[in-house]
N, C-alpha and C positions, 0 to 999 in steps of 0.2 A: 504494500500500500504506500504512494508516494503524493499522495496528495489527500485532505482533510478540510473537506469546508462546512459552509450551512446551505439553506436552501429555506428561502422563506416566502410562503405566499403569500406576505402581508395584508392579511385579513385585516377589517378595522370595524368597528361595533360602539353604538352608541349605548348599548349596556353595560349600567354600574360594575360589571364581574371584569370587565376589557380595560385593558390598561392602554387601548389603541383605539379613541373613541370615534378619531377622524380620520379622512386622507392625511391635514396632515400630521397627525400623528405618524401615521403608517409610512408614509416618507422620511421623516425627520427620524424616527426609532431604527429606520434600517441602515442611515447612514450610521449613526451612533451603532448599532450592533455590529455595523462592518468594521468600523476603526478600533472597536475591543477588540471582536476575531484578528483581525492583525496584531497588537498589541498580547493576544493571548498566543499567537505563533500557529495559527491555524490559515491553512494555503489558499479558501475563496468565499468570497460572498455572492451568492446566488440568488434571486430572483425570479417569482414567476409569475405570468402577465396574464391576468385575464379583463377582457371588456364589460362594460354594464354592467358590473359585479364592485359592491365594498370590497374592494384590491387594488394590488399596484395594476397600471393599467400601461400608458405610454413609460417606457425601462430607460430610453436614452437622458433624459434631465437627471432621477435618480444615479445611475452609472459613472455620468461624468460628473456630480457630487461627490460622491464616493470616492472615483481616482483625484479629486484635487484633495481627498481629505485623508487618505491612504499612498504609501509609497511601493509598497509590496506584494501585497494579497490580489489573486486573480481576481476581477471583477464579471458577474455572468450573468445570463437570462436560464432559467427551467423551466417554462422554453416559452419565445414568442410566435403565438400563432400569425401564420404568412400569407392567410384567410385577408387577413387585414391592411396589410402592406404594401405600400407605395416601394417598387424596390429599388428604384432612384432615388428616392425622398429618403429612404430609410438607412442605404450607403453613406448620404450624405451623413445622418446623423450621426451612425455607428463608426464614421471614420472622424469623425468631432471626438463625441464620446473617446473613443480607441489613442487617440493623440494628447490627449487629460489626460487619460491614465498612464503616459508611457508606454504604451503597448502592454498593456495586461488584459484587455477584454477575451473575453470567451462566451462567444454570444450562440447559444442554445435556442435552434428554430426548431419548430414542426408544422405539421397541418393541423393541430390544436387540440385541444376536449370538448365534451359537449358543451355549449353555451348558455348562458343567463335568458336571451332572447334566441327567437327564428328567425337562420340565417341574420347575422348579427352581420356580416361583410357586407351585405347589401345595404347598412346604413350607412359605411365607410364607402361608398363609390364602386364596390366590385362584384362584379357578375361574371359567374360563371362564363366563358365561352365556347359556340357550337355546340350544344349539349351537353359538355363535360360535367361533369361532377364537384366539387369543392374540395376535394381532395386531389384533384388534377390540378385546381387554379392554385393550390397555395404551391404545388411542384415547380409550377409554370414560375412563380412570382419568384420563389426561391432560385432556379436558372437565371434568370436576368439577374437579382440581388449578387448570387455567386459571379457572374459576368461582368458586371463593374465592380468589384470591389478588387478586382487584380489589378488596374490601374490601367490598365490599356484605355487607347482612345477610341473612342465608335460615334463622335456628334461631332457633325462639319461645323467649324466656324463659320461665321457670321463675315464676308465680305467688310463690312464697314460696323466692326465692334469696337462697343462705348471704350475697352482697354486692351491694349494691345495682347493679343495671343502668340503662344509659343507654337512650334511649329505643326503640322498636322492634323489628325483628329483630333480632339480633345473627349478629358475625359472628366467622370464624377470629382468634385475637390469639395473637400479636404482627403485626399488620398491616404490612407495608411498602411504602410508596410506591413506585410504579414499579419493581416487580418486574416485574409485568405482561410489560411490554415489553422485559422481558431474560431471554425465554424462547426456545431455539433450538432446532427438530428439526434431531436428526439423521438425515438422509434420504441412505436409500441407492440410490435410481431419481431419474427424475425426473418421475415423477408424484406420488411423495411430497415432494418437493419443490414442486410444486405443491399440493399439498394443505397444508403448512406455510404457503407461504404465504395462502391463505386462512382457517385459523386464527390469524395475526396473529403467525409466529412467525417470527424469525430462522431461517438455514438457517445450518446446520453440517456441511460434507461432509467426508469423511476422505478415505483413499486407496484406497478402497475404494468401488467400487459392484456393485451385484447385478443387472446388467446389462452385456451388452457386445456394440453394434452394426458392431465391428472398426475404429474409428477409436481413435487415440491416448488414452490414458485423461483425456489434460489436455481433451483436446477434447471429450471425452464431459464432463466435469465441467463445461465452460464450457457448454455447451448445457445443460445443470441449471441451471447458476445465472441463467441467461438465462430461460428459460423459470419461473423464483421469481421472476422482475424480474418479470415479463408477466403473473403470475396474481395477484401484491402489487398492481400498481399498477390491474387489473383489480376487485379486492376492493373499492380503494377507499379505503385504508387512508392515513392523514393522515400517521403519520408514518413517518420513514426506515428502510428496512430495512436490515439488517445479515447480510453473506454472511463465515464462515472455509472456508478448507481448510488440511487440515494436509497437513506435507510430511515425508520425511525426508532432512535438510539436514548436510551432515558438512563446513566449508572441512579441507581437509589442510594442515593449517600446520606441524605439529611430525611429530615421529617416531613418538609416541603415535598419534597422530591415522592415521598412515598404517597403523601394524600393527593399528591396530582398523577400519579402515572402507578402506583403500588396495584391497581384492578388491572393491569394490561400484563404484569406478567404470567397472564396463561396466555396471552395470546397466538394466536394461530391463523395461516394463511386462508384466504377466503375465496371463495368462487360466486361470481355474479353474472349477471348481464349488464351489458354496456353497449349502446346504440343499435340494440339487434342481433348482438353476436356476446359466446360467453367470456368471461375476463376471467384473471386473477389476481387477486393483490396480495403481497407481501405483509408479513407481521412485525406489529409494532416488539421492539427489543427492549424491556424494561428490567429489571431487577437487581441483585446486589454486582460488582463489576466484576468480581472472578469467574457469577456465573456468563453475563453477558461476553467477555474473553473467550469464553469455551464455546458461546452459542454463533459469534461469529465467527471463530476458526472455522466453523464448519459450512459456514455459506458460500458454496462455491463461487457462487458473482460475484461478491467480493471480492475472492481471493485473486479471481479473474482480473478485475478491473483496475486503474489505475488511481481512481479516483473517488472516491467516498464523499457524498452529501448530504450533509446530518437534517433532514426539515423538523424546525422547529416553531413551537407553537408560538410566533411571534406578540400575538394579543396576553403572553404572560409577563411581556416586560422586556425592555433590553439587558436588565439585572440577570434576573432568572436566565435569559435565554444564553446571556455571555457565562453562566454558570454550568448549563448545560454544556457549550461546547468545552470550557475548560476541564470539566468530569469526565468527557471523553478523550480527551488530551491528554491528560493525566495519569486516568485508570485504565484506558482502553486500548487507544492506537500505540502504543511504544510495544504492548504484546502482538498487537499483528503486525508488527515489522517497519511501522512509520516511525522515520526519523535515524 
């Protein structure tokens, strides 16, 4: 394990129990949670977007907060649906953002979850075209996003423009280097995961897949990321690929610790439906930390991946939640090999 972050959907609730009663609360608490996680030696703060939903919603203003308020910790999305996205407009932003941070962005796309609202992209300007489906427009949106953000030029100048132009095509600016390759689906099969990786992208799995072949959900995950090894190295692709899965991680240290998470450790993996088809989700990991040590040695996707992100319940506080990662810093990652 060589990487260790959070992952926060930044929830925000105008009830008395929520310590994040607003947006901005929920903005203002993530930057502050990120600048502890670094300060505690933990490698990213993550982020995950969703629309017309109490959450963070647009990720680039938060991001490029974050990098001017942090010098070291990767900055990321889990994940922005591309349902929504302008992917001119949004190169632009994330090579804004990506040039704040000194080059630490790790921006985690997909074609999204289910929504707050019906067809929620058709309020944003975008419609399907030729009959495709919504999961073909956010492919399409994500091709072009990937296409200018390598810097090449593809818009003819302007004959008689307002400032003088360099020479050729021009391209999207603010350009940033090696964005490129710190682009991650997040894939919820594992065909999509093979398909990420022939696009040249990092994989990003959650706890969640939209599939379930009745093997253990770690198992299923490791056979994803396994088969993104086999279709990367298949493609051809020169340089290293990069595999997260998030977890939910609770050591019981204190008394706090047990009256919010103390019912979760019998937890166990779950099988549902999810848009018509069945899912699996992953179980929450709660209990004292020698046991939690032994329960993830044995999670193959884990051991698999490179990159571990802790989601935590950010409506407990930036206190509590900077205490949670450090309990896992602590007690946890030095036994599976971090650091």
């Amino acid at each position: 394990m060589k990487h260790i972050g959070f992952l926060s959907f930044g929830h925000w609730s105008p009830s008395p129990h929520s310590t994040t009663r607003s947006a901005s609360d929920a903005l203002l608490q993530s930057i502050d949670l990120a600048v502890a996680a670094e300060e505690l030696g933990a490698d990213g703060a993550y982020f995950r977007v969703h629309h017309f939903a109490r959450q963070l919603s647009s990720p680039f203003p938060l991001l490029a907060a974050i990098g001017a308020r942090t010098s070291r910790i990767e900055i990321g999305t889990g994940v922005i649906d591309m349902r929504y996205e302008n992917p001119l407009y949004m190169a632009e932003d994330a090579g804004s953002a990506d040039l704040i941070a000194g080059g630490r962005l790790q921006l985690g796309i997909s074609r999204g979850s289910p929504e707050q609202v019906v067809d929620g992209y058709r309020y944003f300007g975008h419609e399907p075209e030729d009959g495709s489906d919504h999961a073909t427009m956010a492919r399409e949106h994500t091709a072009a996003f990937l296409q200018v953000i390598t810097g090449e030029g593809f818009a003819e100048p302007s004959p008689r423009p307002m400032f003088p132009n360099p020479p050729g095509l021009l391209r999207i600016e603010p350009h940033s280097p090696g964005l490129r390759e710190r682009i991650w689906w997040g894939a919820g099969s594992r065909l999509t995961a093979e398909w990420a990786a022939e696009q040249g992208m990092n994989l990003m799995s959650s706890t969640l897949l939209t599939e379930d072949t009745g093997v253990p959900f770690h198992q299923l995950q490791a056979e994803q990321i396994q088969r993104f090894r086999d279709a990367w190295q298949a493609a051809g692709h020169s340089r290293q690929s990069r595999v997260s899965v998030s977890r939910s991680v609770f050591p019981l240290v204190s008394d706090l610790d047990r009256a919010y998470f103390g019912q979760e450790t019998r937890s166990q993996d779950q099988v549902g439906h999810l848009e018509g088809g069945a899912a699996r989700f992953g179980k929450t990991y709660a209990g004292e930390p020698e046991q939690l040590v032994g329960q993830l040695a044995e999670d193959e996707a884990v051991a698999a991946a490179d990159t571990l992100l802790l989601t935590v319940p950010n409506q407990l506080g930036v206190d509590y939640n900077a205490h949670v990662i450090e309990s896992v810093l602590h007690h946890i990652a030095p036994e599976l090999g971090w650091r």
